[in-house]
N, C-alpha and C positions, 0 to 999 in steps of 0.2 A: 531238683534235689529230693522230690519227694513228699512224704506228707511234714507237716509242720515239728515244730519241738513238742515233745511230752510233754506234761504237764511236772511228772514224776521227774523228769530231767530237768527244768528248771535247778537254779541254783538258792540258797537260803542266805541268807546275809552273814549270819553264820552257823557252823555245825560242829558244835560244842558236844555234843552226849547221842548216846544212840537216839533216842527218839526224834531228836532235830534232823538224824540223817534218817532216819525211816520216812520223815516225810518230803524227804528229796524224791523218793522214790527210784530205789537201785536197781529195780530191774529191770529188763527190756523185752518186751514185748514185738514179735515176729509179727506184721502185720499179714503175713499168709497166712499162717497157722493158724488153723481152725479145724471144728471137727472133720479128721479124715485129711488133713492139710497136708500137703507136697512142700518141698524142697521148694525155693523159687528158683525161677529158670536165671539162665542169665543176664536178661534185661532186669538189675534189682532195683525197686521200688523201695531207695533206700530211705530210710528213719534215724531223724536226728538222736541221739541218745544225748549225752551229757553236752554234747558239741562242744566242735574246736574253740579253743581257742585262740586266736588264730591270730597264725604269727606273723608278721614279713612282709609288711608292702613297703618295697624301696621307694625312699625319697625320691620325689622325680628331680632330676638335674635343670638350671636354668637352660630356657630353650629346647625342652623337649614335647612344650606344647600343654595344654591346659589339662588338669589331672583328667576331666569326663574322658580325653582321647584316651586314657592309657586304659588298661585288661590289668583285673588283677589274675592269675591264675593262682589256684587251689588246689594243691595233689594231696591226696589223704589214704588212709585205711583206716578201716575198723568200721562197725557201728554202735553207739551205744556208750556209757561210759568207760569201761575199760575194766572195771574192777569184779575180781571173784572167776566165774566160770560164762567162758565163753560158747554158748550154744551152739556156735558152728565147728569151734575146735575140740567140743565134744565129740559130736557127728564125726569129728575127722579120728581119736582116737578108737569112738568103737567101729567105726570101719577096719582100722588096722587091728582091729582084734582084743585092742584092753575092756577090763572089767570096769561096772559103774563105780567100782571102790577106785580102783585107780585113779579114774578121771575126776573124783573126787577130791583123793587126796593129792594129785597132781595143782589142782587149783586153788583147795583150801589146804594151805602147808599148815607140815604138825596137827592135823584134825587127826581124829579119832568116831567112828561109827558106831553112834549111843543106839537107845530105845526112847520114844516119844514118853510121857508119863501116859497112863492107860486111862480111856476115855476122857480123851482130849478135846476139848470143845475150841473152834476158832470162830469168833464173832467177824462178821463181815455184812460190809456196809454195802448195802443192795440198795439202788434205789430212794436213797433215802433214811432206807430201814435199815436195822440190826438184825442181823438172821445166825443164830447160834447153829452153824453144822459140825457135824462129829469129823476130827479130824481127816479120817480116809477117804470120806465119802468129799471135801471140800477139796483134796487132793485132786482125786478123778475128776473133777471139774475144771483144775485147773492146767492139768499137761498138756493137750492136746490144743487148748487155748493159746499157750507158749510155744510148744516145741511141731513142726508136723512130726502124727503120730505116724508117717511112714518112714519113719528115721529107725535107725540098729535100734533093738531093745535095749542095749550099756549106755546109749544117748537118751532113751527115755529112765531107764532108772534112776539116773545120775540127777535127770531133772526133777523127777519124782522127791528124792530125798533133799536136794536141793530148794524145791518150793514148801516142802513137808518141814522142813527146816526154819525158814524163813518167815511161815506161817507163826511159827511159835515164837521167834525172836523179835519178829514186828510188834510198833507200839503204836500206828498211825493214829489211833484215836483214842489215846491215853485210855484211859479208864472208861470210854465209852464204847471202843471198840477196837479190832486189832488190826486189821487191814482194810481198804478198800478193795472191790472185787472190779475195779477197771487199773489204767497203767499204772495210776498212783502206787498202786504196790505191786499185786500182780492176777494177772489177768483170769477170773471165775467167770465161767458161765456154766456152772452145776451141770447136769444130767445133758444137755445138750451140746457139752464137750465132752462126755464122755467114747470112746471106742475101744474096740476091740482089744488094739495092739497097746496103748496107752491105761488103760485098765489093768491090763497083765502088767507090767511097771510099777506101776502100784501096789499092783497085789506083791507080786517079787520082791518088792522093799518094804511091807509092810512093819509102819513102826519107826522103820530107820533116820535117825537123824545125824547133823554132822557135829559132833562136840569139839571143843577145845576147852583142854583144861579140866574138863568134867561140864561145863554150859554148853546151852546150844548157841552154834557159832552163826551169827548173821551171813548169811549164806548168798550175797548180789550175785546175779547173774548179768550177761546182756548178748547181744546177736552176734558180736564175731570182733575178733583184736586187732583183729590185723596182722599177727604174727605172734605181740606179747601183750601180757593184762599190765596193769599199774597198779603201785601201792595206795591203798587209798586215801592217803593222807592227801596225794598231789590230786586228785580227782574232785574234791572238792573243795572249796574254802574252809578253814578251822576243819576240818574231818582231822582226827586224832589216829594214830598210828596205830594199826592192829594185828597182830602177829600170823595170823592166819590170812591176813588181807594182802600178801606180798606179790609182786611182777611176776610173772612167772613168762615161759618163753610157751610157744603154742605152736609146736611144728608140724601138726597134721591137720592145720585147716586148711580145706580145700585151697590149694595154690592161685594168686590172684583174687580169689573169689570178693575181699572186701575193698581191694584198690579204688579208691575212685576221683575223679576230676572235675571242679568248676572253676570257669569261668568267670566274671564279675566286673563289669564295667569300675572303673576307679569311683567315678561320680557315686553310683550306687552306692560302694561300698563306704563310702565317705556318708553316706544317706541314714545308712544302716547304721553308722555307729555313732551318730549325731549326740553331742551333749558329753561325749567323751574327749574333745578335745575343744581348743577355739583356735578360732580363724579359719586358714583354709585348710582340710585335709592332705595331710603329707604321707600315710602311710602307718605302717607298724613295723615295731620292730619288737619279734622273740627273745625275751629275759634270759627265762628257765622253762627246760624241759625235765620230763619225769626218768624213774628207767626205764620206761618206755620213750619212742618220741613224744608222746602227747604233753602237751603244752601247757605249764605251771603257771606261766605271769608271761604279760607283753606289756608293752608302751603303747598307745598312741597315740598317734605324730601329728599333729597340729601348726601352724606356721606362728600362732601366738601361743601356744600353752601344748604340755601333754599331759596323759594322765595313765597310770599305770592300771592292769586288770586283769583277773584270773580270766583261765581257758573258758569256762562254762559261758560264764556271761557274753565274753566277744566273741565265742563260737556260735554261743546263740541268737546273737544279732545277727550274723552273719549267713547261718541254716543251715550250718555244718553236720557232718553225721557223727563228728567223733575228734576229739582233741589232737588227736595226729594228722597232722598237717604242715604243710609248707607252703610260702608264698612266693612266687614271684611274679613281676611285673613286664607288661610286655608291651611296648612302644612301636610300635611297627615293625620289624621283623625282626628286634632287638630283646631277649628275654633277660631281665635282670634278676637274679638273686636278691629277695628280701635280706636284711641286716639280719642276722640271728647271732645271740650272744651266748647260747646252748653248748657250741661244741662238737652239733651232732650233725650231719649232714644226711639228708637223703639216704645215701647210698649206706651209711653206717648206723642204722637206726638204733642195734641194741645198745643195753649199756654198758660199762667197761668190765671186760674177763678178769674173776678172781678164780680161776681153776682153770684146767685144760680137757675139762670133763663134767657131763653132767652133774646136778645137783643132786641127785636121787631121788626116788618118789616124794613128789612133797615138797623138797628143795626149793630154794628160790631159783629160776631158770633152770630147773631139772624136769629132765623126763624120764614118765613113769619104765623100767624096765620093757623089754621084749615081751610078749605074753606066754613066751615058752621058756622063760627064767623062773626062778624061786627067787627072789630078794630077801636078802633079813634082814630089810629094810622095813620092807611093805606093815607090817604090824603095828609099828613103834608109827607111821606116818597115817595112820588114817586107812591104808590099802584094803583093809581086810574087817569086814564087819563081826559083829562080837560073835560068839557061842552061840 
């Protein structure tokens, strides 16, 4: 499955105020992306983000044999937490031609495209140290770290303002400092991630941040949804409802691209989640789901006791890439469907249609217009940066 959980992706007991969620660490980090970094091919070396939570190991029935013989199987998409803007489903809109305003205001609904305040200083924790760099020049350091710089220019803008954003909104070290320059918030390595095409990005948005309301809007990114982002309240425990933070639908990430499968011996999985239930391992069973499928609360199943638990935590016992997930169990040539009390099946992952028609730029589940429309939408939603 990959390399291990973030650190940043861990969960906090709870996330009461923004600076509790800044140190969850919301953004996600492309473990290719590096100076000059490609696209990964498609064997991906995926990365746990916030992980599944993860739903659905059927009961085993008497006489089906001791839990170590059963397979849990794992089917997921996405990676990463799920909330804000998706890196890949950027990639996929500036491929089809939209602007980095669009893909902005596509993923941060109702924003608006401020100016940074002039001579901006972000503190960031190197090493130990606190190193005060000027806001542009701490940018350039960090796109190319994030995103590969051989992606569309409207995919590096969009990231551009997005980390330029988030720089100013982080609080990781209260009054001592504003970010970490590894996952914990998001990923700096100054002058030795800088390039060519990721520089111009920078430069192209210089200044630009994303406001809501007249602030700068806490700006999460993470590697790919899966199809749709989630409101952030269901992404974390206590995370507080944010208006700019909504699901949105994401229909030009490369198709397939974040689907993926494991496997998982029952025993194991029963290993994994030890101290959550007592007696023997019986399985789990899905609560709530978000509007996305990613996964709010589950059960686990115990033969003496259960105990109930958000996605992050049993995702990350587990080593999941991303809260959207399904389980079932499989017995020798027999697959069962885990219990799920969601509603939502597989095959119907979004969540239930209030129109018969996009949302509009910005919208919740809308998509940004054609690149060869005029919207008079696009201004009022963040589309269009100022004068």
């Amino acid at each position: 499955m990959g390399p291990p959980i973030l650190d940043r992706d861990r969960p906090l007991a709870g996330v009461l105020g923004q600076e509790q969620m800044d140190l969850i660490g919301p953004t996600y980090h492309r473990p290719s992306a590096g100076t000059g970094g490609a696209a990964r091919p498609g064997g991906r070396a995926l990365r746990g983000g916030l992980q599944v939570l993860a739903a659905t190991l059927a009961i085993l029935a008497p006489g089906a044999g001791p839990a170590a013989a059963s397979t849990l199987v794992i089917e997921g998409a996405g990676e990463g937490h799920g909330v804000g803007m998706s890196q890949e489903g950027a990639l996929g809109f500036a491929q089809h031609g939209f602007s980095y305003t669009q893909i902005l205001a596509h993923y941060y609904t109702a924003t608006t495209i401020g100016q940074a305040p002039p001579n901006t200083v972000v503190r960031v924790l190197v090493g130990g140290r606190v190193r005060r760099v000027p806001l542009e020049r701490y940018v350039r350091g960090v796109i190319a770290a994030e995103m590969p710089s051989s992606w569309p220019l409207a995919a590096l803008e969009a990231q551009a303002v997005a980390s330029r954003t988030y720089a100013l909104s982080a609080h990781a070290g209260g009054s001592r400092f504003d970010v970490y320059s590894d996952t914990r918030s998001q990923v700096y390595r100054g002058l030795a991630a800088e390039t060519s095409a990721s520089n111009a990005a920078v430069a192209a948005t210089a200044g630009q941040i994303v406001l809501y309301g007249g602030t700068p809007a806490i700006t999460y990114f993470f590697a790919s949804s899966g199809g749709m982002t989630e409101n952030v309240e269901n992404a974390w425990p206590g995370a507080e409802p944010e208006p700019w933070l909504k699901g949105v639908s994401d229909p030009y990430e490369p198709a397939g691209s974040s689907r993926w499968k494991v496997t998982l011996g029952f025993g194991a999985a029963g290993h994994a989640l030890g101290g959550l239930y007592r007696g023997a391992f019986r399985g789990i069973e899905v609560l709530r789901r978000g509007v996305s499928p990613r996964i709010v609360s589950a059960r686990v199943l115990g033969s003496r006791g259960d105990s109930v638990i958000g996605g992050p935590e049993l995702a990350g016992r587990l080593g999941l890439n991303s809260t959207w997930a399904y389980f079932s169990v499989r017995n020798g040539n027999v697959v069962t469907p885990g219990p799920d009390h969601s509603g939502r099946s597989p095959g119907h992952p979004g969540p239930p249609s209030t129109s018969s028609g996009p949302a509009g730029v910005g919208g919740q589940g809308g998509v940004p217009p054609l690149p060869n429309q005029s919207p008079a939408t696009a201004s009022s939603s963040g589309g269009t940066p100022p004068a």
